[in-house]
C-alpha positions as CSV (number, residue, x, y, z in Angstrom):
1,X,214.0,94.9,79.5
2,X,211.4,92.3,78.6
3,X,211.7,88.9,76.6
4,X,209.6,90.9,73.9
5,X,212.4,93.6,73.6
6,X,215.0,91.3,73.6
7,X,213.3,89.4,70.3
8,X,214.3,92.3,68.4
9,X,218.0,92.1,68.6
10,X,217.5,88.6,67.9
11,X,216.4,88.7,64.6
12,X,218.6,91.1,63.4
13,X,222.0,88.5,64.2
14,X,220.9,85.8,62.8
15,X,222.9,85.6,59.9
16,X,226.5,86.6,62.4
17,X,227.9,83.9,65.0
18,X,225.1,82.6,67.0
19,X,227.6,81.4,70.0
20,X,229.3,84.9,70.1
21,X,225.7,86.6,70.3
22,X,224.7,84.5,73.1
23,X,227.2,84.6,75.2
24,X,227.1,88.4,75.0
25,X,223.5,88.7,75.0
26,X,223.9,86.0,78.6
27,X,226.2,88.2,79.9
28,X,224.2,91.8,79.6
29,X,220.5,89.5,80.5
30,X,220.7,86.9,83.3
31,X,218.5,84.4,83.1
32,X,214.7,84.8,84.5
33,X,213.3,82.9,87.6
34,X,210.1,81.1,87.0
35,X,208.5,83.9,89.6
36,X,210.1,86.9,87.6
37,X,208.3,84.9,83.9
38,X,205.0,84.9,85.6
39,X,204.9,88.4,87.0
40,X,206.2,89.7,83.4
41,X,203.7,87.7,81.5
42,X,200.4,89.3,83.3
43,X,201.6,92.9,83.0
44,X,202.0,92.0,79.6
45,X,198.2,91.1,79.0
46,X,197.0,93.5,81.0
47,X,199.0,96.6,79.0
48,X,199.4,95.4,75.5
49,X,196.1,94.4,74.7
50,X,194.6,97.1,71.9
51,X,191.0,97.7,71.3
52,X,190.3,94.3,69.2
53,X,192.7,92.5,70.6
54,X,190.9,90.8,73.8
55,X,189.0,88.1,74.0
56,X,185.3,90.3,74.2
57,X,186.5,92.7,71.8
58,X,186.3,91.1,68.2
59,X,188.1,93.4,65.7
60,X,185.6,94.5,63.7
61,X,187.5,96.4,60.0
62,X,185.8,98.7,58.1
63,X,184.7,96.5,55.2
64,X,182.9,94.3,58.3
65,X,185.4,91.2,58.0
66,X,187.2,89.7,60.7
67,X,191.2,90.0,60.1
68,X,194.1,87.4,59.4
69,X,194.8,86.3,62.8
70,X,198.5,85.8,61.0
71,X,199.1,89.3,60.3
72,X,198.2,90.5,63.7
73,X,196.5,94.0,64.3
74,X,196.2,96.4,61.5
75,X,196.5,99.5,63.2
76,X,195.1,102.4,61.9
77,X,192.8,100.5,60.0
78,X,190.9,99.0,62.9
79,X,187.5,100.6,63.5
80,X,185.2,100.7,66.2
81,X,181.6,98.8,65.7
82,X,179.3,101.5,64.8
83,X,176.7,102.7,68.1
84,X,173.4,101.0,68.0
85,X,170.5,102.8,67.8
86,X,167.1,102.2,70.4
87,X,164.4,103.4,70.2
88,X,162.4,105.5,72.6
89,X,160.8,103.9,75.9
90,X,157.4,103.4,76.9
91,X,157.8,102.3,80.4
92,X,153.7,102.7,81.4
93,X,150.9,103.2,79.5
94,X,147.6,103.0,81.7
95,X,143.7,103.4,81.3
96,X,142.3,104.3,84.5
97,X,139.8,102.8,85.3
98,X,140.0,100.2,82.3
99,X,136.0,99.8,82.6
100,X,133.5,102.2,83.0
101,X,129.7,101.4,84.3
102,X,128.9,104.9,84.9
103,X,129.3,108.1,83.4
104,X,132.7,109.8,84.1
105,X,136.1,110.0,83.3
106,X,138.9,107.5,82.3
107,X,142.2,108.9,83.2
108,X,145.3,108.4,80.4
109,X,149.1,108.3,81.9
110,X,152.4,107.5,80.3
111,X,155.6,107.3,81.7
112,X,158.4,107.5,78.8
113,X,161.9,107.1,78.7
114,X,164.0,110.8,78.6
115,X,165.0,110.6,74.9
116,X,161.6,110.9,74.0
117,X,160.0,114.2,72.2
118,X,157.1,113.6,71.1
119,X,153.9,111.6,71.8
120,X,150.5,110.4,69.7
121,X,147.7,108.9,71.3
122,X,145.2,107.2,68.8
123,X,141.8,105.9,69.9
124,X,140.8,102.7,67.3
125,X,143.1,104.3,64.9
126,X,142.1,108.0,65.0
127,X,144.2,110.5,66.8
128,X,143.0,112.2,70.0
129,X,146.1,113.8,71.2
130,X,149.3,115.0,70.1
131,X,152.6,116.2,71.0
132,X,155.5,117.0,73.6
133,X,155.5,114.2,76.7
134,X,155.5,116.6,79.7
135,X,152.1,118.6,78.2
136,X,150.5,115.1,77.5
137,X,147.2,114.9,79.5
138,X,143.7,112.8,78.2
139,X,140.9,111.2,79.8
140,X,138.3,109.6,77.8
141,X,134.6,110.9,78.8
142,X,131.7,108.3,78.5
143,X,128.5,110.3,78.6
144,X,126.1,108.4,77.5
145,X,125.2,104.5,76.7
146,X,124.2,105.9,73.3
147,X,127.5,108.0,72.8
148,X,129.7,105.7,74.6
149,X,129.0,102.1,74.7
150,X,132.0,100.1,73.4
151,X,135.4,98.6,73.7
152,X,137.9,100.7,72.6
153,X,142.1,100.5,71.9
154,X,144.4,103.0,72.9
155,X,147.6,103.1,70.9
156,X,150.5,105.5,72.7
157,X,153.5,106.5,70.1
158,X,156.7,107.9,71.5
159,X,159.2,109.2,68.9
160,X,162.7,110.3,69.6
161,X,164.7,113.1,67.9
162,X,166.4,110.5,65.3
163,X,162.8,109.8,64.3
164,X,162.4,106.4,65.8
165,X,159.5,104.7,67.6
166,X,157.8,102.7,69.7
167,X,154.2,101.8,71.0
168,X,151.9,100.7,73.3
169,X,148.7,99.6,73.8
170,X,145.7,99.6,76.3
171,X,142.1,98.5,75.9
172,X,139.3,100.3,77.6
173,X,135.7,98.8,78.4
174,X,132.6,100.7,78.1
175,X,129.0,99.7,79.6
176,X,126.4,102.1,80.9
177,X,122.9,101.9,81.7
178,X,120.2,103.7,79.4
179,X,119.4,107.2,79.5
180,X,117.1,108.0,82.7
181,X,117.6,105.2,84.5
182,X,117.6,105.5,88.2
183,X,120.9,105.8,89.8
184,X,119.8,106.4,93.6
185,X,116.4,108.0,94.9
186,X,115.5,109.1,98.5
187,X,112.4,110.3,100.5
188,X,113.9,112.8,103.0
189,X,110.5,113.3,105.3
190,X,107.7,114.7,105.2
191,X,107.9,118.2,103.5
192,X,108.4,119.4,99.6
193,X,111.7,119.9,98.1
194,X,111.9,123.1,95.1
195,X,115.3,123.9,94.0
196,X,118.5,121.6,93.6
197,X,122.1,122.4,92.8
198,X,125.3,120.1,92.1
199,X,128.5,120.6,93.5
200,X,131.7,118.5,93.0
201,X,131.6,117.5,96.8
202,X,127.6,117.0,97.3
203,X,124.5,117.7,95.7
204,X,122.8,120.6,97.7
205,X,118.6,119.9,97.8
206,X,116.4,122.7,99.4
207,X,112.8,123.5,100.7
208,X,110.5,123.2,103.6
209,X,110.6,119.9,106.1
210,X,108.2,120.3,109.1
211,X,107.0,123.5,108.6
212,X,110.4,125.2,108.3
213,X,113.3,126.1,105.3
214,X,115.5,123.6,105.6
215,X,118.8,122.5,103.4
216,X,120.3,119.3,102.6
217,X,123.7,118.1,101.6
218,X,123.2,114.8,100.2
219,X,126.2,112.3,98.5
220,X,125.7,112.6,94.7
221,X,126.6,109.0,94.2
222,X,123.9,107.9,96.8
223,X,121.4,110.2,97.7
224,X,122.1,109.7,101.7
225,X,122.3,112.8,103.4
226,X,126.3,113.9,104.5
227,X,127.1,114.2,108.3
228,X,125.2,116.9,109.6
229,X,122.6,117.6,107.5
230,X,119.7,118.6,107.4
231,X,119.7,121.7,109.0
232,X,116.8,123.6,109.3
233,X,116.4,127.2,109.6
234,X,116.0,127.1,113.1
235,X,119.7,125.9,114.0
236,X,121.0,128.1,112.0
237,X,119.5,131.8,112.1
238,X,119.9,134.3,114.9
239,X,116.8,136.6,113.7
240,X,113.6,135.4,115.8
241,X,111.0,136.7,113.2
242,X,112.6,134.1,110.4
243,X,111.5,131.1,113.4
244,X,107.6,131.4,111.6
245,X,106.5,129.2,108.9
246,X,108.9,129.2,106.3
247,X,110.0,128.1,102.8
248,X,113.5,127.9,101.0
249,X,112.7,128.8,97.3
250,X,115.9,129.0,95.9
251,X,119.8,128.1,96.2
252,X,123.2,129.6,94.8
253,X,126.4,128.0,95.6
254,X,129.5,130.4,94.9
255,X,133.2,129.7,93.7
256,X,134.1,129.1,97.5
257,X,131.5,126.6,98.3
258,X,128.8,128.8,100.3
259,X,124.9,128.0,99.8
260,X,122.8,130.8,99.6
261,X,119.3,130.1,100.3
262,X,116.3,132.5,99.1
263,X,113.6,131.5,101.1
264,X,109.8,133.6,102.3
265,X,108.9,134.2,105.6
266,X,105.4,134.3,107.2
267,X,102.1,133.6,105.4
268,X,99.9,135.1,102.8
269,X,100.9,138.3,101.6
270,X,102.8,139.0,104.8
271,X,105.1,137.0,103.8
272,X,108.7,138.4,103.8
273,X,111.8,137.7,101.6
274,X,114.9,136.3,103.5
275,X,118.3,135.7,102.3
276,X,121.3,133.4,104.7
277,X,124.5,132.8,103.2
278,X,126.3,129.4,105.1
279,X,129.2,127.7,104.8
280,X,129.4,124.5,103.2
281,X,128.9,122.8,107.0
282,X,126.5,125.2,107.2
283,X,127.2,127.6,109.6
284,X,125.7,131.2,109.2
285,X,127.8,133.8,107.5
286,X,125.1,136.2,107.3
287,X,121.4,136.6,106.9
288,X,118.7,139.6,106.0
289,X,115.0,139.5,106.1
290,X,113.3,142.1,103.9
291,X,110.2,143.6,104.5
292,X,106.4,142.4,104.7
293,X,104.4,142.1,101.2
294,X,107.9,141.1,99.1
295,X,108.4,137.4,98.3
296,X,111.6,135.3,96.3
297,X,111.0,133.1,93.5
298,X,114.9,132.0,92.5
299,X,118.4,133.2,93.3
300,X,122.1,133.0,91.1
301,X,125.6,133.0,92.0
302,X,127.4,135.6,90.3
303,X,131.1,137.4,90.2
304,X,131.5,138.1,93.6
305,X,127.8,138.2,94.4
306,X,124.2,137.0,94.6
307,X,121.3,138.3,92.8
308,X,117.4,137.1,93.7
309,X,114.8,137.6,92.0
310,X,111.3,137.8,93.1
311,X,107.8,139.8,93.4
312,X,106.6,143.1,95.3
313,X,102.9,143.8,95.9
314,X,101.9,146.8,94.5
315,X,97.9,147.4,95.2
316,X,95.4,144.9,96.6
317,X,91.8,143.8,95.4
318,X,92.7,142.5,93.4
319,X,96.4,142.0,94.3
320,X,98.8,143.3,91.9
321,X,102.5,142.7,91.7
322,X,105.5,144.5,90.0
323,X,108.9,142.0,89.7
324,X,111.5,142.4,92.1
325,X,115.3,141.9,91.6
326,X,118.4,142.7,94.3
327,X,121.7,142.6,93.9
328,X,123.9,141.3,97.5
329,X,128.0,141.2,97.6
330,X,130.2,138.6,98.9
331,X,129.3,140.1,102.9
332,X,126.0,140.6,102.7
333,X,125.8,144.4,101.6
334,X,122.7,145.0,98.9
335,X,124.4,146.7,95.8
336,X,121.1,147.5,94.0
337,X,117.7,146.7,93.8
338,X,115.1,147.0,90.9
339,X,111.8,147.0,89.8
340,X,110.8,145.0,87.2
341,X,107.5,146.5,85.4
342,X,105.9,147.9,82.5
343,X,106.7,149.1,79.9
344,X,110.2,146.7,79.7
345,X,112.2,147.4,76.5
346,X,110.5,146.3,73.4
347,X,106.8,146.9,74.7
348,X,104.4,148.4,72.3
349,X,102.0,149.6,74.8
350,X,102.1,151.4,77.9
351,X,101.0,150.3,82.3
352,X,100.3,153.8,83.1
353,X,97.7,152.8,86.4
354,X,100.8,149.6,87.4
355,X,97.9,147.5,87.1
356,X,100.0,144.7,84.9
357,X,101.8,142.1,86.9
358,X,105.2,140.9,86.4
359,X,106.2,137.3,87.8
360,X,109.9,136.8,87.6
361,X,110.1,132.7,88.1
362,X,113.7,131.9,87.2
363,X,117.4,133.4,87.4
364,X,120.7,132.5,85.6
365,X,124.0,134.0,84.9
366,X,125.7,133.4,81.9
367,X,129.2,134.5,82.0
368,X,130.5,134.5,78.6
369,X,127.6,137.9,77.7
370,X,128.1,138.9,81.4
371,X,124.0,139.2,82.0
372,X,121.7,138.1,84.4
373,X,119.1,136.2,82.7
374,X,115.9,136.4,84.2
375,X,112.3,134.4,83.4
376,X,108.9,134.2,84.2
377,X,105.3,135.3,83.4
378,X,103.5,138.7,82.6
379,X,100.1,139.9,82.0
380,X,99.8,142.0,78.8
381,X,96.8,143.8,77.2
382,X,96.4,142.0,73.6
383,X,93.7,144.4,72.9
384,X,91.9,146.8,76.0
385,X,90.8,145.7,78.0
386,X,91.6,142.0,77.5
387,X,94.7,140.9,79.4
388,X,96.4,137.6,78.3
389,X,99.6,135.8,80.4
390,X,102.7,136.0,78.5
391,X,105.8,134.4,79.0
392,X,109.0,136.8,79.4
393,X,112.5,137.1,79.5
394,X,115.1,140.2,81.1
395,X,118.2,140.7,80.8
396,X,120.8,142.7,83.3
397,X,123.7,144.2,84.0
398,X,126.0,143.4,87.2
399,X,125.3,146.6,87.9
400,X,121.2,146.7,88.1
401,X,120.7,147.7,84.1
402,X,117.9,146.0,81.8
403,X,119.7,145.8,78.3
404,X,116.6,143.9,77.1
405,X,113.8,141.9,77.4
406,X,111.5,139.4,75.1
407,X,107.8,139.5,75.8
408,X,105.5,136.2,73.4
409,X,103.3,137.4,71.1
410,X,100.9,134.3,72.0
411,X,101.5,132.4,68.3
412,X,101.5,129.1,70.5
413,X,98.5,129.3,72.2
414,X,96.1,131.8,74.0
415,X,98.7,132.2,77.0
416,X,101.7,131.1,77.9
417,X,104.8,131.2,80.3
418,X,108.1,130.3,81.7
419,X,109.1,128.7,85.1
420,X,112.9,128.1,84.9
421,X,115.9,128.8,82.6
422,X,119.5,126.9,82.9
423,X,122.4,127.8,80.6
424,X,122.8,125.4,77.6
425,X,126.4,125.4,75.9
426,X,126.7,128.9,74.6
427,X,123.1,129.9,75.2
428,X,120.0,129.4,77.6
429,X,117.1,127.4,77.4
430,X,113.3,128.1,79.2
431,X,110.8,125.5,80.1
432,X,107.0,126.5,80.9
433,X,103.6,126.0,79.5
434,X,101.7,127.2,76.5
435,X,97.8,126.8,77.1
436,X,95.1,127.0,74.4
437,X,91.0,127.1,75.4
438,X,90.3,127.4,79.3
439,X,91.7,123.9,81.2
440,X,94.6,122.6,78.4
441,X,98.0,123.4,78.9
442,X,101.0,121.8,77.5
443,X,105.1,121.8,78.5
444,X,107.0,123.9,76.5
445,X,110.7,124.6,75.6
446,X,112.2,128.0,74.5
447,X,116.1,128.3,73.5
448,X,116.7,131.5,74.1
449,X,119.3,133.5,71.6
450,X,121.4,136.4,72.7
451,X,118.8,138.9,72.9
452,X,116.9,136.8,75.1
453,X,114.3,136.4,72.2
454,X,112.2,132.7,72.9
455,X,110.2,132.4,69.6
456,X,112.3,129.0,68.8
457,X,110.4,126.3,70.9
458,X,109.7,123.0,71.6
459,X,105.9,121.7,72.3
460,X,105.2,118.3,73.7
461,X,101.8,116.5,73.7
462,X,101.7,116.2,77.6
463,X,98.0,116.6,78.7
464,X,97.3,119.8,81.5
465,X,101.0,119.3,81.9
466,X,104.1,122.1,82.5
467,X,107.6,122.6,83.1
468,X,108.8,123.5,86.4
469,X,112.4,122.2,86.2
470,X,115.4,122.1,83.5
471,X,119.1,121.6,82.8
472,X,121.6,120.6,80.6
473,X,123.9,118.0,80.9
474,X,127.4,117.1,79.4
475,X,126.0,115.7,76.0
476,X,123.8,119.1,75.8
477,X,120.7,117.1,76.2
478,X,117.9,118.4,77.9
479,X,116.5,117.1,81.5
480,X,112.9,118.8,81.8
481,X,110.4,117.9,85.0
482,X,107.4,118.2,83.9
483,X,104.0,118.2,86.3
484,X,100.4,117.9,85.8
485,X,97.5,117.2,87.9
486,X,98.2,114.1,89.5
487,X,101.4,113.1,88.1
488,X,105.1,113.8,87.2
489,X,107.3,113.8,84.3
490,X,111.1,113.2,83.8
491,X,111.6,113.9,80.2
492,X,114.9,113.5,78.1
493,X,115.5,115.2,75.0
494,X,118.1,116.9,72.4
495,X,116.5,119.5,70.2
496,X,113.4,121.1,69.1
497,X,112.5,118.2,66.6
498,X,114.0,115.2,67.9
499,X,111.5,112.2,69.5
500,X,112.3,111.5,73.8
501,X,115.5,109.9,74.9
502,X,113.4,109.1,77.8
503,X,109.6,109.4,78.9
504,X,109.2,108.7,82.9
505,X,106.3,108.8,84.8
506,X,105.9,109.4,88.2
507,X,102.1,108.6,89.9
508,X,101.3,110.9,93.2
509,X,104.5,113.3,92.6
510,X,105.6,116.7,92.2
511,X,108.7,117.5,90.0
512,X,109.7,121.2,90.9
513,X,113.4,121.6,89.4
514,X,116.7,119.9,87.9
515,X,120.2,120.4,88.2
516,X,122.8,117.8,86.4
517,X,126.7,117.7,87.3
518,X,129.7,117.8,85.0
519,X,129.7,113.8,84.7
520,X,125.5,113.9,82.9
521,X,124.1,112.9,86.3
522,X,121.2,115.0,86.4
523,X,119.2,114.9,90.0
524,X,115.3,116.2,90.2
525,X,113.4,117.4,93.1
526,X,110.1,117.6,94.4
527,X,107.2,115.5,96.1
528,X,106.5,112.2,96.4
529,X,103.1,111.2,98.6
530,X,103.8,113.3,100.9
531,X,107.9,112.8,101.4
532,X,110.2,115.6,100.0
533,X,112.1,113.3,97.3
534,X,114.8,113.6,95.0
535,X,116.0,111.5,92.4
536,X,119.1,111.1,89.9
537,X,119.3,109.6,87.2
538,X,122.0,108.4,84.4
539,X,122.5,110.4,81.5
């Protein structure tokens, strides 16, 4: 038994003999050693001590006041302190990069404590993004020095399921050079460049270098050619007849990275079509060469397949030429091939003798409608036996049908055509010429609806000047390259009204198409002097 047992029976003697009670009380309790009162008094602490009663663990009572130390514990009445409640964690919050000098991407990321359910991310004050923390993903896209310049704050708010907060904040910097100024330029030899297409690993550059079809992989941040490349037609085709003069046209890239390049074989009207298909180092996956008197213009990627366009020679002196499409799968087997002639749906008159040509210039494939859209020029009789150029457009199937076509009824000027079409948000748009009286032409530009109908247009006061080249970039706005006699035009521009966003000119060059990535970066292609060249420029 313990000294604080024995305090009991104590008190309840005191008022009997205190000698008699101590003596008896000596007799059942021998006296403690100074060893035995130490070992008793820790196991006393250690055991008896109640939530309150330590020295950390203040009593706290349920009105909030701190008890008479004279009365001792309350017992039942003691209550715990109440939990505290915190708030939700924002460990990270990151802008990367923090500056931008360039069109692209600046990538958002959070990392958040696990109590947290929900998540708001406001850009100066206006919400971007909202809700649960393992769906949160942002990046903010500058596009423009117009649209983008600035400094901007990024506020992050997490929010628990009790409805409590917390935030953070980053800052972003914005600074980007002016619409069309030169990001990297490059003379690639002696030779003439005609078609262009982006990639997210390179920007792909055809045309003709020494004589001979020849493709490039170039670095779209630089312009310097990647390892391996050029490659000319020679090192890469196993047909001997293809060895002849020739020139790439045209090239397709499909979803797993292969270039196919529509090019023409031979001279004159021997000339022959040919098709190669290469891997993105460029080694052959397959190749045809069609027969004498057929030439390409253009080529698309498609589902699962190529499609080029291009012209067939139908009677000589004078030459006359009916259009051309073809239709190749993923392994080099033709699905279909058309002729594209008189009378095309719509026509109000009728090419009984073929003696009407038809120039498909320009391919595209626009997924959402699933169609082939196809552009170029046509002669037309206005009133027999007066013929007039017309610009076109046709529209196919995947599987070789013309649902429609649009023919200009001339209320620009005398004649007019197209010479490339590139998809534009939900719709295309058509660059070409409109001339009026014998030696005057001017650029024009046609968004075409979903009938292919090009009556809405855009004509600029260029002098003996057309379009050979256009694309769209991020923003939407238009990249056109126009060419005249002696010069060349890279021209900048949103709709059918609105005044340049740029205006370059180019002395001794050729401009002969555009392509522009997914950051705005839009690269043209032609000739320079007498150097195949390319340039890119910021959007």
């Amino acid at each position: 038994m313990s000294r604080s047992t024995l305090l009991l029976p104590l008190a309840l003697a005191a008022a009997g003999c205190f000698g008699q009670v101590w003596a008896e009380g000596s007799a059942l309790f021998p006296a403690e050693t100074e060893a035995d009162t130490d070992t008793d008094a820790t196991t006393t602490t250690a055991t008896t001590s109640a939530p309150g009663e330590g020295p950390d663990e203040p009593i706290q009572t349920a009105t909030g006041e701190p008890p008479d130390e004279t009365t001792g514990p309350i017992g039942s009445s003691t209550t715990l302190p109440d939990p505290v409640e915190t708030p939700p964690q924002i460990l990270a919050f990151t802008v990367e990069p923090d500056t931008l000098h360039e069109a692209g991407d600046a990538q958002v990321s959070a990392l958040v404590s696990e109590d947290t359910v929900a998540l708001q991310l406001l850009v100066d004050g206006e919400e971007v993004w909202a809700g649960p923390p393992e769906a949160f993903a942002w990046s903010f896209a500058a596009t423009s020095q117009a649209a983008s310049e600035g400094t901007y704050t990024l506020e992050l708010i997490a929010r628990d399921g009790e409805g409590l907060s917390a935030s953070a904040t980053a800052m972003l910097w914005v600074s980007l050079p002016p619409t069309g100024a030169e990001k990297c330029a490059k003379d690639l030899g002696a030779g003439l460049l005609t078609a262009a297409r982006y990639t997210d690993e390179a920007l792909i550059v055809v045309g003709t270098l020494a004589g001979a079809a020849t493709v490039w992989r170039l670095d779209p941040d630089n312009c310097q050619p990647q390892a391996g490349f050029p490659w000319t037609i020679a090192q890469w085709t196993a047909l001997q007849q293809a060895l002849p003069a020739s020139q790439a046209v045209g090239v397709a890239v499909d979803a797993d990275g292969r270039m196919a390049i529509a090019a023409n074989v031979g001279t004159g009207l021997a000339r022959q079509p040919y098709l190669a298909v290469l891997s993105p180092a460029g080694a052959l996956q397959w190749e045809r060469l069609g027969p004498q008197k057929q030439t390409y213009s253009g080529i698309a990627a498609a589902e699962d397949r190529f499609v080029v366009i291009g012209e067939t020679l139908v009677g000589e002196e004078p030459a006359r030429f009916d259009g051309l499409v073809e239709s190749f799968d993923a392994k080099g087997t033709m699905l279909w091939s058309d002729v594209l002639a008189a009378p095309l749906p719509g026509d109000d008159f009728v090419d009984n003798t073929n003696k009407l040509d038809e120039h498909p210039r320009a391919i595209s494939w626009d997924e959402g409608r699933q169609a082939l859209v196809i552009v170029g020029e046509r002669r037309v009789e206005k009133s027999p036996p007066t013929e007039w150029t017309r610009a076109f457009s046709a529209q196919y199937t995947l599987n070789g049908a013309i649902v429609g076509s649009w023919t200009s009824k001339g209320l620009e000027g005398d004649e007019d055509g197209l010479f490339a079409v590139a998809r534009c948000g939900a719709s295309h748009v058509a660059g070409g010429w409109v001339r009026t009286g014998p030696n005057s032409h001017a650029p024009v530009t046609r968004w075409l609806d979903a009938q292919g109908n090009g009556d809405k247009r855009r004509l600029d006061n260029l002098a003996n000047a057309r379009i050979q080249g256009i694309a769209c970039d991020r923003e939407l706005k238009i990249t056109a390259a126009a060419v005249s006699n002696s010069a060349a035009h890279s021209l900048v521009f949103k709709g059918s009204d609105d005044s340049f966003a740029d205006n370059e000119l180019f002395e001794d060059a050729t401009l002969m198409a555009v392509d522009c990535d997914a950051r705005g970066f839009c690269a043209a292609v032609g000739l320079q002097g007498d150097q195949a060249w390319v340039r890119v420029q910021h959007p």
